[in-house]
C-alpha positions in Angstrom: -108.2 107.2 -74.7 -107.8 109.3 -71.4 -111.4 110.7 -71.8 -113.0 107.1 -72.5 -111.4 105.9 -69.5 -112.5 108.6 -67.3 -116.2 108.2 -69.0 -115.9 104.6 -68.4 -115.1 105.0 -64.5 -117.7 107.6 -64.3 -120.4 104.9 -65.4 -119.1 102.4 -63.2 -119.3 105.2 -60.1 -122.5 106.0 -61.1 -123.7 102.3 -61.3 -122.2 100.8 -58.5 -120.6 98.3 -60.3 -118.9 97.2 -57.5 -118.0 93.5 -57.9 -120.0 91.8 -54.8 -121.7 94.6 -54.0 -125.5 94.1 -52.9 -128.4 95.1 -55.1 -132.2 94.2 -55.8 -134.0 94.7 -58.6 -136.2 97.9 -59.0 -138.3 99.3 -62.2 -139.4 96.3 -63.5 -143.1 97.5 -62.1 -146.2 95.5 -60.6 -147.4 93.5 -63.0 -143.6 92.5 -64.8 -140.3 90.9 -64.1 -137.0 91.9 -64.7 -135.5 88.9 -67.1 -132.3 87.0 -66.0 -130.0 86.2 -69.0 -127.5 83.6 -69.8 -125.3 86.5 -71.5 -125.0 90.4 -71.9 -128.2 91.6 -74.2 -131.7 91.0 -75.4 -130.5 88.3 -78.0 -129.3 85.7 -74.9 -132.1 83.5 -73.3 -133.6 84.5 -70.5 -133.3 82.2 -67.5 -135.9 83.2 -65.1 -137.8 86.2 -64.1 -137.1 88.4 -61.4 -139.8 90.7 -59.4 -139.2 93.8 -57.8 -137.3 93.6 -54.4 -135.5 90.5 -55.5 -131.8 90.8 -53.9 -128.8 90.5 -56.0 -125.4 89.9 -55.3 -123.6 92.1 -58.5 -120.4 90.9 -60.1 -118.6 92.7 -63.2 -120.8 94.8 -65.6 -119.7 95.7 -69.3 -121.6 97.5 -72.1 -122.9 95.7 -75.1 -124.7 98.3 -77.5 -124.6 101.0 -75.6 -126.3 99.5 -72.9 -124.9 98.3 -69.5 -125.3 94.7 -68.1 -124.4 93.4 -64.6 -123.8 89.7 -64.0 -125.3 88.7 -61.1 -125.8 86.0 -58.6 -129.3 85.9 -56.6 -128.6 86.2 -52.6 -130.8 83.8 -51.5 -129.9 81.2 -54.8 -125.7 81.9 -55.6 -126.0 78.4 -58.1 -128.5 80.6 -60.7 -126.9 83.6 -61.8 -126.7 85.7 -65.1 -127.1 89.0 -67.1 -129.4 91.7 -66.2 -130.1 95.4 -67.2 -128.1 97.6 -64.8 -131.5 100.2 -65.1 -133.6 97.9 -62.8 -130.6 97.8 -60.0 -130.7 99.9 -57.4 -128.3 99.5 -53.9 -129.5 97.6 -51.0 
Protein backbone atom coordinates (compact mmCIF):
# COMPACT_ATOMS: atom_id res chain seq x y z
CA UNK A 1 0.00 0.00 0.00
CA UNK A 2 2.95 2.38 1.11
CA UNK A 3 4.72 1.86 -2.33
CA UNK A 4 1.30 2.56 -4.42
CA UNK A 5 0.89 5.60 -2.64
CA UNK A 6 4.25 6.85 -3.14
CA UNK A 7 3.94 5.69 -7.03
CA UNK A 8 0.72 7.38 -7.03
CA UNK A 9 2.13 10.92 -5.72
CA UNK A 10 5.11 10.48 -8.01
CA UNK A 11 2.57 10.51 -11.12
CA UNK A 12 0.77 13.30 -9.84
CA UNK A 13 4.30 15.33 -9.34
CA UNK A 14 5.27 14.34 -12.50
CA UNK A 15 1.90 15.48 -14.10
CA UNK A 16 1.12 18.52 -12.52
CA UNK A 17 -2.02 17.51 -11.47
CA UNK A 18 -2.43 20.27 -9.49
CA UNK A 19 -6.20 21.12 -9.13
CA UNK A 20 -6.54 24.69 -10.89
CA UNK A 21 -3.35 24.72 -12.10
CA UNK A 22 -2.94 26.16 -15.85
CA UNK A 23 -2.28 24.05 -18.81
CA UNK A 24 -2.74 23.93 -22.72
CA UNK A 25 -2.90 21.32 -24.87
CA UNK A 26 0.30 20.09 -26.66
CA UNK A 27 0.96 16.76 -29.03
CA UNK A 28 -2.06 16.64 -30.61
CA UNK A 29 0.04 17.83 -33.93
CA UNK A 30 -0.90 20.11 -36.97
CA UNK A 31 -3.40 18.61 -38.75
CA UNK A 32 -5.40 16.96 -35.27
CA UNK A 33 -7.24 17.90 -32.15
CA UNK A 34 -6.99 16.68 -28.86
CA UNK A 35 -10.78 15.29 -28.02
CA UNK A 36 -12.65 16.66 -24.93
CA UNK A 37 -14.72 13.90 -23.18
CA UNK A 38 -17.67 13.85 -21.10
CA UNK A 39 -15.90 11.12 -18.82
CA UNK A 40 -12.39 9.49 -18.14
CA UNK A 41 -11.45 7.18 -21.38
CA UNK A 42 -11.92 6.49 -25.06
CA UNK A 43 -15.39 4.78 -24.56
CA UNK A 44 -17.09 8.45 -23.24
CA UNK A 45 -18.23 10.94 -26.05
CA UNK A 46 -16.24 13.35 -27.07
CA UNK A 47 -17.46 16.93 -26.65
CA UNK A 48 -15.41 19.02 -28.83
CA UNK A 49 -11.99 19.17 -30.29
CA UNK A 50 -9.23 20.94 -28.98
CA UNK A 51 -6.04 22.33 -31.11
CA UNK A 52 -2.71 22.73 -29.93
CA UNK A 53 -2.10 25.87 -27.68
CA UNK A 54 -5.69 25.70 -26.42
CA UNK A 55 -5.38 26.86 -22.51
CA UNK A 56 -6.80 24.66 -19.86
CA UNK A 57 -7.60 25.29 -16.50
CA UNK A 58 -6.81 21.41 -14.91
CA UNK A 59 -8.96 20.06 -12.10
CA UNK A 60 -8.47 16.35 -10.43
CA UNK A 61 -6.91 13.59 -12.63
CA UNK A 62 -7.41 9.72 -11.98
CA UNK A 63 -6.26 6.73 -13.98
CA UNK A 64 -8.72 4.50 -15.84
CA UNK A 65 -6.74 1.54 -17.57
CA UNK A 66 -3.58 2.47 -16.94
CA UNK A 67 -3.93 5.69 -18.47
CA UNK A 68 -4.24 9.16 -16.78
CA UNK A 69 -7.10 11.63 -17.48
CA UNK A 70 -7.36 15.34 -16.28
CA UNK A 71 -10.81 17.02 -16.02
CA UNK A 72 -10.64 20.18 -17.28
CA UNK A 73 -12.30 23.43 -17.81
CA UNK A 74 -11.19 25.70 -20.94
CA UNK A 75 -9.80 29.26 -19.72
CA UNK A 76 -11.34 31.31 -22.07
CA UNK A 77 -14.98 28.93 -21.93
CA UNK A 78 -15.18 27.60 -17.77
CA UNK A 79 -19.20 26.40 -18.78
CA UNK A 80 -17.55 23.48 -21.32
CA UNK A 81 -15.34 21.33 -19.48
CA UNK A 82 -14.47 17.55 -19.44
CA UNK A 83 -11.84 14.60 -19.74
CA UNK A 84 -8.77 14.76 -21.62
CA UNK A 85 -5.47 12.68 -21.98
CA UNK A 86 -2.92 14.06 -19.44
CA UNK A 87 -0.08 13.17 -22.52
CA UNK A 88 -1.24 16.27 -24.61
CA UNK A 89 -0.94 18.71 -21.31
CA UNK A 90 1.93 20.53 -20.84
CA UNK A 91 2.23 23.74 -18.05
CA UNK A 92 1.50 27.17 -19.08
Amino acid sequence: MRTQFAALLALVIATGCAVGSGAVVKGAGPDDLLKLREGPGLNHRIIIGLPDGTRLTRQNCVTNSGKVWCRVLLTDKPGISGYVSADYLAHR
